[in-house]
mmCIF file as gemmi writes it, N, C-alpha and C atoms, coordinates in Angstrom:
data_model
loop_
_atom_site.group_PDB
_atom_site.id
_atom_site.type_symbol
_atom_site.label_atom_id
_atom_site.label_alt_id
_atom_site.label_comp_id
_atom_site.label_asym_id
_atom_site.label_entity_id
_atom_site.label_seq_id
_atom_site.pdbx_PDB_ins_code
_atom_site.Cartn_x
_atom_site.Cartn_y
_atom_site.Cartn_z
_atom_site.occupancy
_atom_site.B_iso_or_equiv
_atom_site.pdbx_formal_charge
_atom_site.auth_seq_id
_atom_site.auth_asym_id
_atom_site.pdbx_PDB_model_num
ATOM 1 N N . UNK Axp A 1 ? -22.389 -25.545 -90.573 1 0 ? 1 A 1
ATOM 2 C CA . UNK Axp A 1 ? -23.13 -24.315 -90.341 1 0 ? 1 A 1
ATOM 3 C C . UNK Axp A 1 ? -23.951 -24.464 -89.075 1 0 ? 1 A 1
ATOM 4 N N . UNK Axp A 2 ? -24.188 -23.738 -88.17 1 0 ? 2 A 1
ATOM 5 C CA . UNK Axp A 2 ? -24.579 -23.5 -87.418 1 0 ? 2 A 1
ATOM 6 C C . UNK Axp A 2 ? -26.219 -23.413 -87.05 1 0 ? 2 A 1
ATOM 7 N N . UNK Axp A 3 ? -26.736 -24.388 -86.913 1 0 ? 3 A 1
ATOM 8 C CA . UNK Axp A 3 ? -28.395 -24.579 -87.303 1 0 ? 3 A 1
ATOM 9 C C . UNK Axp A 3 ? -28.828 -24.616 -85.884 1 0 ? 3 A 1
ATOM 10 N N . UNK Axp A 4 ? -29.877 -23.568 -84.947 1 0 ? 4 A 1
ATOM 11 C CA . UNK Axp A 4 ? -30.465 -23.243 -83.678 1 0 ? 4 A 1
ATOM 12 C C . UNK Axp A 4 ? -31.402 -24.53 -83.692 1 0 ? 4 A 1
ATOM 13 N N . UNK Axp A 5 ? -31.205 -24.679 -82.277 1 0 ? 5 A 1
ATOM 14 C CA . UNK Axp A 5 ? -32.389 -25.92 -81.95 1 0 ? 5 A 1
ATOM 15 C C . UNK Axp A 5 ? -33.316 -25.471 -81.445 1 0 ? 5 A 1
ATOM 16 N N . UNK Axp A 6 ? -34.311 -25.017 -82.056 1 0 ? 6 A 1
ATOM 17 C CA . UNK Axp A 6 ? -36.057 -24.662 -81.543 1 0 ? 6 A 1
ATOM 18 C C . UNK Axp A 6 ? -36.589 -24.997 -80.639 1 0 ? 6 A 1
ATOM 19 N N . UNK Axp A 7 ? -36.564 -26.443 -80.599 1 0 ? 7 A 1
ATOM 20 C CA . UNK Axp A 7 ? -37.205 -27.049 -79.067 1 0 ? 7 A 1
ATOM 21 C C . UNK Axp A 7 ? -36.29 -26.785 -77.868 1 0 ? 7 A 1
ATOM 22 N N . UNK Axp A 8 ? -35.03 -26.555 -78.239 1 0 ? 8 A 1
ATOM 23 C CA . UNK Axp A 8 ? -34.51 -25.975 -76.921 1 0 ? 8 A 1
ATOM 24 C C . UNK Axp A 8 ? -34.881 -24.597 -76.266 1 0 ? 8 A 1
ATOM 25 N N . UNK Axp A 9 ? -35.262 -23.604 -76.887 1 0 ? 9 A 1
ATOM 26 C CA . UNK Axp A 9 ? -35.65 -22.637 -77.196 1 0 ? 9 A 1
ATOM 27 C C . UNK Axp A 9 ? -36.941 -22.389 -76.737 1 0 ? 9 A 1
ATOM 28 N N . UNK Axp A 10 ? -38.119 -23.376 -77.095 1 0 ? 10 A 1
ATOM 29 C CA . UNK Axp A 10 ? -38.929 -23.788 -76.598 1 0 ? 10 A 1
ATOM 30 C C . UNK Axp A 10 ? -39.694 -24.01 -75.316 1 0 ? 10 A 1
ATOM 31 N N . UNK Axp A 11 ? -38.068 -25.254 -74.868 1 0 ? 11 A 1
ATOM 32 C CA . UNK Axp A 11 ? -38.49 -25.637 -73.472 1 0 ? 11 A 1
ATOM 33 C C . UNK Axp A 11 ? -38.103 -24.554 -72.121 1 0 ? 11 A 1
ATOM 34 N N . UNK Axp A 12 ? -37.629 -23.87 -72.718 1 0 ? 12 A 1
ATOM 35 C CA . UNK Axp A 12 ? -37.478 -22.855 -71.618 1 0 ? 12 A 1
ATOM 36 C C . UNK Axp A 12 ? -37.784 -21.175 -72.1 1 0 ? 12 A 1
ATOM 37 N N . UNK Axp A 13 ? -39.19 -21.456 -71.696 1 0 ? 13 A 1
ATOM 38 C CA . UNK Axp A 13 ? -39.78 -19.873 -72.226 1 0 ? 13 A 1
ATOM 39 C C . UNK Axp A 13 ? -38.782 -18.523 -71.62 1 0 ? 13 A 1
ATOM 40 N N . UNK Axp A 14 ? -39.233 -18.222 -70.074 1 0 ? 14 A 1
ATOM 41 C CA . UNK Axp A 14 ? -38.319 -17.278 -69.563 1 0 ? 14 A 1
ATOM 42 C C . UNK Axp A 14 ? -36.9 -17.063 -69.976 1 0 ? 14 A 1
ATOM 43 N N . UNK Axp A 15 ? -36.076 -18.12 -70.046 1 0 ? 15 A 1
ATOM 44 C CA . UNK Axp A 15 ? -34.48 -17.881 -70.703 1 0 ? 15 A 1
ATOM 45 C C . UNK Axp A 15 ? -34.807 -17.485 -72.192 1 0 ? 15 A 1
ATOM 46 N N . UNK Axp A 16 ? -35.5 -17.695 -72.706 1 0 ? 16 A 1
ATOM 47 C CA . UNK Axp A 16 ? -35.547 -17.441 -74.169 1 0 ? 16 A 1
ATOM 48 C C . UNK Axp A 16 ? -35.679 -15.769 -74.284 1 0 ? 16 A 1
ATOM 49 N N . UNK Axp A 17 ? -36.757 -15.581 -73.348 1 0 ? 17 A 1
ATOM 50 C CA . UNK Axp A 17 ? -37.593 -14.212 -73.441 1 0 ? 17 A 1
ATOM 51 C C . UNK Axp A 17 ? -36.216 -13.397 -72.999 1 0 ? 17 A 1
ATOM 52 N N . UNK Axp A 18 ? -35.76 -13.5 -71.766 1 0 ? 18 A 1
ATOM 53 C CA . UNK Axp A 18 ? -34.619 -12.658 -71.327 1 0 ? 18 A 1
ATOM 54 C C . UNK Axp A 18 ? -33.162 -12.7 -72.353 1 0 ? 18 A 1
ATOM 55 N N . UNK Axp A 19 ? -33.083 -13.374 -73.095 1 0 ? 19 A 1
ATOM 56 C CA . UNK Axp A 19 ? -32.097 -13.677 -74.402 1 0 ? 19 A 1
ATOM 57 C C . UNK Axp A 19 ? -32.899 -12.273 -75.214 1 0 ? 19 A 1
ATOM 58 N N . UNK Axp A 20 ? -33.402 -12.5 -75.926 1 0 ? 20 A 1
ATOM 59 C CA . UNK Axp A 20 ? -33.996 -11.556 -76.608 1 0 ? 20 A 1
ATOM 60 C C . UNK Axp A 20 ? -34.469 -9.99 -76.156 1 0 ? 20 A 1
ATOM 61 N N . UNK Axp A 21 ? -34.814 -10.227 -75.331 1 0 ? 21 A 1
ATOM 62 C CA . UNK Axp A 21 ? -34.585 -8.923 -74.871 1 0 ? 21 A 1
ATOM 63 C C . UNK Axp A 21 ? -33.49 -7.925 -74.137 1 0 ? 21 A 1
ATOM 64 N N . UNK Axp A 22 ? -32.782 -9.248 -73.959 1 0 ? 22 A 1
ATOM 65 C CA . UNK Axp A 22 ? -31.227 -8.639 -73.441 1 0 ? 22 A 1
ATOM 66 C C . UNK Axp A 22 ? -30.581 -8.257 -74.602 1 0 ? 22 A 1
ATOM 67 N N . UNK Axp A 23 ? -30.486 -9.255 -75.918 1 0 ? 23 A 1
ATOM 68 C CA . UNK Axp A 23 ? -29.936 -8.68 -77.061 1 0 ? 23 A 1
ATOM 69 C C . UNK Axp A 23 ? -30.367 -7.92 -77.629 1 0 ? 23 A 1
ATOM 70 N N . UNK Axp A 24 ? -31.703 -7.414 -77.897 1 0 ? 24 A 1
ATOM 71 C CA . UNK Axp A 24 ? -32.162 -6.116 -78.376 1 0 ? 24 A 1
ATOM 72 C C . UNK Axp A 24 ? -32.055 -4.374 -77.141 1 0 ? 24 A 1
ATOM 73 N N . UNK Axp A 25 ? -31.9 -5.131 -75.88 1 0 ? 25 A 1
ATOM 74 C CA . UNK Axp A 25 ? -31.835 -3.973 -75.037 1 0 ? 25 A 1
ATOM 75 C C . UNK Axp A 25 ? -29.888 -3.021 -75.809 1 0 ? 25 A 1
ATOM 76 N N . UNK Axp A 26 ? -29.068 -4.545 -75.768 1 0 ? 26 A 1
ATOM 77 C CA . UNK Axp A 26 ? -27.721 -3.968 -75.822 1 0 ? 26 A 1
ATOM 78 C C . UNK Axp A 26 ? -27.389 -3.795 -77.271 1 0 ? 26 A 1
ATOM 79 N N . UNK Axp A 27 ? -28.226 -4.018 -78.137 1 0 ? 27 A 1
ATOM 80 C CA . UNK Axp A 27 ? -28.611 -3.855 -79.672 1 0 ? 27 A 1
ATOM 81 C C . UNK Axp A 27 ? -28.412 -1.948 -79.738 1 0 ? 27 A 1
ATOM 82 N N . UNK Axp A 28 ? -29.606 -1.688 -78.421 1 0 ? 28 A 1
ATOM 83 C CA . UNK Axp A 28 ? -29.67 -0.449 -79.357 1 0 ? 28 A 1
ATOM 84 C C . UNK Axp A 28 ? -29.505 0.385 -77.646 1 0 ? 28 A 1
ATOM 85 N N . UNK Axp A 29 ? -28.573 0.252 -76.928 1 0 ? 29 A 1
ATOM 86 C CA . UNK Axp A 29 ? -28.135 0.685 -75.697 1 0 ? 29 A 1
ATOM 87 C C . UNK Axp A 29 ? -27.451 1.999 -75.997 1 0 ? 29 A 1
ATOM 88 N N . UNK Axp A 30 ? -26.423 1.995 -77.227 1 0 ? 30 A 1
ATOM 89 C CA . UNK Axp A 30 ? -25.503 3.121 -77.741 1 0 ? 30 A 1
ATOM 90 C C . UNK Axp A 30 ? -26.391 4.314 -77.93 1 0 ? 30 A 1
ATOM 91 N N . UNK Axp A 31 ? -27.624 4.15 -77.757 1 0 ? 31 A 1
ATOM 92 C CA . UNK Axp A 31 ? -28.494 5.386 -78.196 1 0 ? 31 A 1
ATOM 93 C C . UNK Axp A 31 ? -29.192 5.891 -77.021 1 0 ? 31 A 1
ATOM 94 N N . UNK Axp A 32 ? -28.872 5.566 -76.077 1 0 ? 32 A 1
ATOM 95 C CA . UNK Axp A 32 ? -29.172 6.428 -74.964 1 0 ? 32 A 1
ATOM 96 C C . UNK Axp A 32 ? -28.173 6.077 -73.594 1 0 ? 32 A 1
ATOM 97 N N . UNK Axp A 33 ? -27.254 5.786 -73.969 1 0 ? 33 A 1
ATOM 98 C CA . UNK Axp A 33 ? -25.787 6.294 -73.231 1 0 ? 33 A 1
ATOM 99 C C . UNK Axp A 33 ? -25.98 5.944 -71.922 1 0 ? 33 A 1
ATOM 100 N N . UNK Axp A 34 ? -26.316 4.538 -71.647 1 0 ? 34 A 1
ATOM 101 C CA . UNK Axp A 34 ? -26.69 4.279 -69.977 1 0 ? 34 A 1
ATOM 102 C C . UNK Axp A 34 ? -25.007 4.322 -68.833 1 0 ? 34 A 1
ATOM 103 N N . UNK Axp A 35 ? -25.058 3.776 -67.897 1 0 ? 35 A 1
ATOM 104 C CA . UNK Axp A 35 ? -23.417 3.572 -67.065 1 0 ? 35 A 1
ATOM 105 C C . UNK Axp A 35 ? -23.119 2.671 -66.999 1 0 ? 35 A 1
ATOM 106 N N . UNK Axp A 36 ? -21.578 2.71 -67.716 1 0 ? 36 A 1
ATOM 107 C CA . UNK Axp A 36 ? -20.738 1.159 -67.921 1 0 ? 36 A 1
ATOM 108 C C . UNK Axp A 36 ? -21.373 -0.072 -67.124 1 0 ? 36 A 1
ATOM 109 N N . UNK Axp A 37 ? -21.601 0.394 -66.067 1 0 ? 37 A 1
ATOM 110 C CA . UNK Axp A 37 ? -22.047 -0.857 -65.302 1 0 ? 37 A 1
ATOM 111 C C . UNK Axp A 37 ? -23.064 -1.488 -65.548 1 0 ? 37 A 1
ATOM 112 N N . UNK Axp A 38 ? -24.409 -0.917 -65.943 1 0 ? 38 A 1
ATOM 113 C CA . UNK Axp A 38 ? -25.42 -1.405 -66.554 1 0 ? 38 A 1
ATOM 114 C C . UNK Axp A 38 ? -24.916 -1.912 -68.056 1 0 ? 38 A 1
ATOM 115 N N . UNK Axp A 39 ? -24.073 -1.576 -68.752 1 0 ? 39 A 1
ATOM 116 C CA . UNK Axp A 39 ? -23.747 -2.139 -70.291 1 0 ? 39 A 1
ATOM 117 C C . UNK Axp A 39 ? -22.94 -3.674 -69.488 1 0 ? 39 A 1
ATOM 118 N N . UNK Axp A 40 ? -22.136 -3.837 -68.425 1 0 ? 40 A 1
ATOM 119 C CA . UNK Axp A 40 ? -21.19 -4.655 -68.56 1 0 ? 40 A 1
ATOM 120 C C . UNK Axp A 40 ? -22.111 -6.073 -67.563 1 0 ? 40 A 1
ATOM 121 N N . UNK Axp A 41 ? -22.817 -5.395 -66.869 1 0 ? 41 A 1
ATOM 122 C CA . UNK Axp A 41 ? -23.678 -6.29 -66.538 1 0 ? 41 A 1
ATOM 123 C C . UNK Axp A 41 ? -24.559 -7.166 -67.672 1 0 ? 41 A 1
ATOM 124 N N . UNK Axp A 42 ? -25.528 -6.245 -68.413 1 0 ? 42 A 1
ATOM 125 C CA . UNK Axp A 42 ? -26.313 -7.119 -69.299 1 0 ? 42 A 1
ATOM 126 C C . UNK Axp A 42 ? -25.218 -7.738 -70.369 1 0 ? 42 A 1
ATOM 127 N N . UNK Axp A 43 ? -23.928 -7.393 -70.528 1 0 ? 43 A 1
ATOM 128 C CA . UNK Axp A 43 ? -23.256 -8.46 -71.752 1 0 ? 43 A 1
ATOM 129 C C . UNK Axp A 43 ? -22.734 -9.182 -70.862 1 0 ? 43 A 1
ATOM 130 N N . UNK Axp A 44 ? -22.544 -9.331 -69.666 1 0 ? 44 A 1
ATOM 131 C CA . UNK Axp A 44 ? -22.327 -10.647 -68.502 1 0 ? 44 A 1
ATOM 132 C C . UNK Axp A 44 ? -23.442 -11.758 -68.619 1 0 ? 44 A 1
ATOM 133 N N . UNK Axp A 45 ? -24.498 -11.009 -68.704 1 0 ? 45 A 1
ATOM 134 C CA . UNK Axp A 45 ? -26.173 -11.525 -68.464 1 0 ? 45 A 1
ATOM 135 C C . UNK Axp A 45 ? -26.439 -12.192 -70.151 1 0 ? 45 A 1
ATOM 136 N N . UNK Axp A 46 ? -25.927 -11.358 -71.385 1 0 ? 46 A 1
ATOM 137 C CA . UNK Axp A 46 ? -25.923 -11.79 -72.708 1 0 ? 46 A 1
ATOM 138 C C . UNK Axp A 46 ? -25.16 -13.662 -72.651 1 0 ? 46 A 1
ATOM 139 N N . UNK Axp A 47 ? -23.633 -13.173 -72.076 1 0 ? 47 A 1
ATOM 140 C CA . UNK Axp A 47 ? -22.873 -14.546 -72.062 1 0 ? 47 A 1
ATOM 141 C C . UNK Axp A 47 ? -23.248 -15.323 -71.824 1 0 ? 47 A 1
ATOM 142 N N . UNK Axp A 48 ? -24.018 -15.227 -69.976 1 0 ? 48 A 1
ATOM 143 C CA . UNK Axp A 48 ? -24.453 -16.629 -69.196 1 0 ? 48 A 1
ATOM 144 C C . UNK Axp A 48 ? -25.262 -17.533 -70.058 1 0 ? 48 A 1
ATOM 145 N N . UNK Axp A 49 ? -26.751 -16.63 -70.628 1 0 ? 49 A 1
ATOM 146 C CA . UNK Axp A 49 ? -27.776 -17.093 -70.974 1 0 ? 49 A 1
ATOM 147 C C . UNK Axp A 49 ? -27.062 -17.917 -72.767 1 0 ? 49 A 1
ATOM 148 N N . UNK Axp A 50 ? -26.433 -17.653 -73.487 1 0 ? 50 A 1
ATOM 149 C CA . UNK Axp A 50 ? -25.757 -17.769 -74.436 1 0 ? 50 A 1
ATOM 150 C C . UNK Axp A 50 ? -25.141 -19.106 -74.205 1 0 ? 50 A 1
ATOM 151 N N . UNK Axp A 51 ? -24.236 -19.441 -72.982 1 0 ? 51 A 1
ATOM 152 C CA . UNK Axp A 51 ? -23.705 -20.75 -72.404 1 0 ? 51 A 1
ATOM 153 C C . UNK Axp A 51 ? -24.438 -21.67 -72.164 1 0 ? 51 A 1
ATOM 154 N N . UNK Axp A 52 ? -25.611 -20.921 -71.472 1 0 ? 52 A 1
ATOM 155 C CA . UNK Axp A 52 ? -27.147 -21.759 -70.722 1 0 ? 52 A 1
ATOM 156 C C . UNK Axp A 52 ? -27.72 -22.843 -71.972 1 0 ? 52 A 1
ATOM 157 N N . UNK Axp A 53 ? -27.657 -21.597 -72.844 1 0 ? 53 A 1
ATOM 158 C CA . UNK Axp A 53 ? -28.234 -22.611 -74.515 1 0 ? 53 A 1
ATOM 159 C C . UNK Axp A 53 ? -27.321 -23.7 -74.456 1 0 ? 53 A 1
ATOM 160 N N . UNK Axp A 54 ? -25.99 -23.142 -75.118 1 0 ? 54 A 1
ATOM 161 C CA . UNK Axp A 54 ? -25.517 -24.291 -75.304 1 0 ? 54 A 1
ATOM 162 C C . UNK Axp A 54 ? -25.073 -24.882 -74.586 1 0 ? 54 A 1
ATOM 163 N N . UNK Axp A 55 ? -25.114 -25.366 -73.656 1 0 ? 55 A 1
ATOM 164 C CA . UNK Axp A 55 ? -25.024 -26.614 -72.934 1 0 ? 55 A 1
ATOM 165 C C . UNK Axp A 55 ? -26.232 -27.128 -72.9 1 0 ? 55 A 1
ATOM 166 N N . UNK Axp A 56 ? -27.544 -26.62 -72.975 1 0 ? 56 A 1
ATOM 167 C CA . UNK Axp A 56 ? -29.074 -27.712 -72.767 1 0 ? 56 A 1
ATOM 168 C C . UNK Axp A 56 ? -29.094 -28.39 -74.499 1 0 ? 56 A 1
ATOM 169 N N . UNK Axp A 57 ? -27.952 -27.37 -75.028 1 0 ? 57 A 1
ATOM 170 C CA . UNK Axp A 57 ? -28.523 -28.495 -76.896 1 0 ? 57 A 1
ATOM 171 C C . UNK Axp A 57 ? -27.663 -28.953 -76.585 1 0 ? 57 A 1
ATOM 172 N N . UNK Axp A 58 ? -26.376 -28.874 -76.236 1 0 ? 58 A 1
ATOM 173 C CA . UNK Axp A 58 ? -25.12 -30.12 -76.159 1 0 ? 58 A 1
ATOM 174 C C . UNK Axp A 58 ? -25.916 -31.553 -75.069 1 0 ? 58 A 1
ATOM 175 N N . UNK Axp A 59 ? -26.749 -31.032 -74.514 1 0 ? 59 A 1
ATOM 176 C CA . UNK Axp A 59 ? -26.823 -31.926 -73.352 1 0 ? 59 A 1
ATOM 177 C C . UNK Axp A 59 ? -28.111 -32.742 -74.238 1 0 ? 59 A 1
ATOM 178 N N . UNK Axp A 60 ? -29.325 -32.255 -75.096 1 0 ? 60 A 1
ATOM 179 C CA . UNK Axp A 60 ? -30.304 -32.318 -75.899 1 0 ? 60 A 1
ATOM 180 C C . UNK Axp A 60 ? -29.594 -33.658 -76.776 1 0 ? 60 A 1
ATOM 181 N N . UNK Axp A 61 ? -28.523 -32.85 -77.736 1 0 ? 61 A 1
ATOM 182 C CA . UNK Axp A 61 ? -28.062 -33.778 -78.895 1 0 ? 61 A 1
ATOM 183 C C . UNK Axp A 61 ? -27.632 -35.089 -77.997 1 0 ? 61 A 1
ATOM 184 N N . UNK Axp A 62 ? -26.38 -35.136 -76.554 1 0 ? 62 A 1
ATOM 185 C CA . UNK Axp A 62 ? -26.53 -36.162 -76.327 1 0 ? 62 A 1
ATOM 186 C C . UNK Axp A 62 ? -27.137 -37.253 -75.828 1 0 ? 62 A 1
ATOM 187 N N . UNK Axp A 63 ? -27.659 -36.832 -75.471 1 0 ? 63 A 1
ATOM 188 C CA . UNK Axp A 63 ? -28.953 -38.097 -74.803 1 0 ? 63 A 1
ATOM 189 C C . UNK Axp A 63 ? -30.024 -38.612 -75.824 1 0 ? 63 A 1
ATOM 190 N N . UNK Axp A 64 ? -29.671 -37.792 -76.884 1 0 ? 64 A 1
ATOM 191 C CA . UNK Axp A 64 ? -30.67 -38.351 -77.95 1 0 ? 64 A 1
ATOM 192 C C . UNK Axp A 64 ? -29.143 -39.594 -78.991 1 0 ? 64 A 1
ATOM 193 N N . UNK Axp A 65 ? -28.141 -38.996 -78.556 1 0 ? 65 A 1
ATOM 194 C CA . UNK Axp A 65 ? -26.819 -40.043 -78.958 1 0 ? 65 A 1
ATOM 195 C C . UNK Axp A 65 ? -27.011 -41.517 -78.263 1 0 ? 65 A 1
ATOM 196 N N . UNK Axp A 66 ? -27.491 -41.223 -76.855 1 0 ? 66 A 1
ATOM 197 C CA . UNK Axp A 66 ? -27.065 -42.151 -76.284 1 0 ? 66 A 1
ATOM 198 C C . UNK Axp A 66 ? -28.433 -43.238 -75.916 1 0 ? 66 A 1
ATOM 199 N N . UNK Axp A 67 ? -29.642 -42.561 -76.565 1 0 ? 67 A 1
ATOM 200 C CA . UNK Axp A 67 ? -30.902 -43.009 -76.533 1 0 ? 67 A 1
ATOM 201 C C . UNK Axp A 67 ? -30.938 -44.182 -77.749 1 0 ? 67 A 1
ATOM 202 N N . UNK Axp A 68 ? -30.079 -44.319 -78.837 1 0 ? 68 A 1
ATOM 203 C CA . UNK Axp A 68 ? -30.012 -44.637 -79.508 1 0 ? 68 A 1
ATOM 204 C C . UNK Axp A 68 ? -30.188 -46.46 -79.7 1 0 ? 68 A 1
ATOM 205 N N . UNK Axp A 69 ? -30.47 -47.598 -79.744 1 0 ? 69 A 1
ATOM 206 C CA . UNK Axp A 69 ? -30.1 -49.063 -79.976 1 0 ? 69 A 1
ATOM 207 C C . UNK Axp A 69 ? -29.324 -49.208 -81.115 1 0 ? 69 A 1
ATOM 208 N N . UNK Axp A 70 ? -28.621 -50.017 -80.872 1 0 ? 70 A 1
ATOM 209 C CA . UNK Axp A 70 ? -28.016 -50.841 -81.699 1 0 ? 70 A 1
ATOM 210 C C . UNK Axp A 70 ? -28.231 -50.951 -83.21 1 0 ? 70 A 1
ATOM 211 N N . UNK Axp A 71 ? -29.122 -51.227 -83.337 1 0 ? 71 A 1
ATOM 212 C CA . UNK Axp A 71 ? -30.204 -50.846 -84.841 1 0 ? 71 A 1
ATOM 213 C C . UNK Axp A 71 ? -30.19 -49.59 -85.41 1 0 ? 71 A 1
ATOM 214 N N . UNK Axp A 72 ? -30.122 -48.565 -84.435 1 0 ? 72 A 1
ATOM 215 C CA . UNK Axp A 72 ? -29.796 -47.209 -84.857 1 0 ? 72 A 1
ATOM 216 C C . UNK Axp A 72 ? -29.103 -46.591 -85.288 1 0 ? 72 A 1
ATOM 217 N N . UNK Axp A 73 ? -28.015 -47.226 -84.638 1 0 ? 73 A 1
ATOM 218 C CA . UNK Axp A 73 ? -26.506 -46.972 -84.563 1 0 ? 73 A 1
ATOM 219 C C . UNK Axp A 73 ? -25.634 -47.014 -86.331 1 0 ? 73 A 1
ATOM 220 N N . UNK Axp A 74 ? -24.916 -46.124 -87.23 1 0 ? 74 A 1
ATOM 221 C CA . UNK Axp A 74 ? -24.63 -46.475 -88.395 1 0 ? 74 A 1
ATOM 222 C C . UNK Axp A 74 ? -23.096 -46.914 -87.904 1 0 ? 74 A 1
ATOM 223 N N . UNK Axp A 75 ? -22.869 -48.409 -88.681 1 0 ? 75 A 1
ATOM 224 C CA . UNK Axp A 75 ? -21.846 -49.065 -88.597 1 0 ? 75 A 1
ATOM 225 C C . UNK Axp A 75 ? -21.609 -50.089 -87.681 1 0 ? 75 A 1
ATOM 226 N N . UNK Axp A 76 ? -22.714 -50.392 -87.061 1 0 ? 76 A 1
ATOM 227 C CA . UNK Axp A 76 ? -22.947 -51.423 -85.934 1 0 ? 76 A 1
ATOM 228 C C . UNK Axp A 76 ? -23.793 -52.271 -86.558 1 0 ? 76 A 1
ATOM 229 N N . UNK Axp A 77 ? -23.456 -53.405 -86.699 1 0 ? 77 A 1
ATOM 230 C CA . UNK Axp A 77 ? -23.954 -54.535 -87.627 1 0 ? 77 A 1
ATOM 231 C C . UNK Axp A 77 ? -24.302 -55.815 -86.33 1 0 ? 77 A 1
């Protein structure tokens, strides 16, 4: 299941803020009928920031993989 990493979320206030308000702008966009171009832009702008995440938790989880000793490690004796 799919569990959000907070501190990623966290460490970058502005990307967070523009996430959320990009998804609530195109949430409720159908109700006042803006031009394709403004809809296809902000779900361009939805994607990037969406990728942006995950790659700083992919990049988060590994360095906390690779931060790891020996001792840490399960199955390394």
């Amino acid at each position: 299941m799919f569990k959000p990493r907070l501190d990623v979320f966290l460490a970058f206030p502005i990307h967070t803020t523009a996430l959320v308000a990009n998804f609530l702008t195109l949430l409720f966009l159908p109700l006042v009928r803006p031009p394709i171009t403004l809809s296809v832009l902000l779900a361009a702008l939805l994607v990037y920031l969406s990728m942006f995440f995950g790659v700083k938790s992919a990049a988060h989880k590994n360095s906390r993989r690779l931060s790891l000793t020996d001792d840490d490690k399960p199955g390394v004796r």
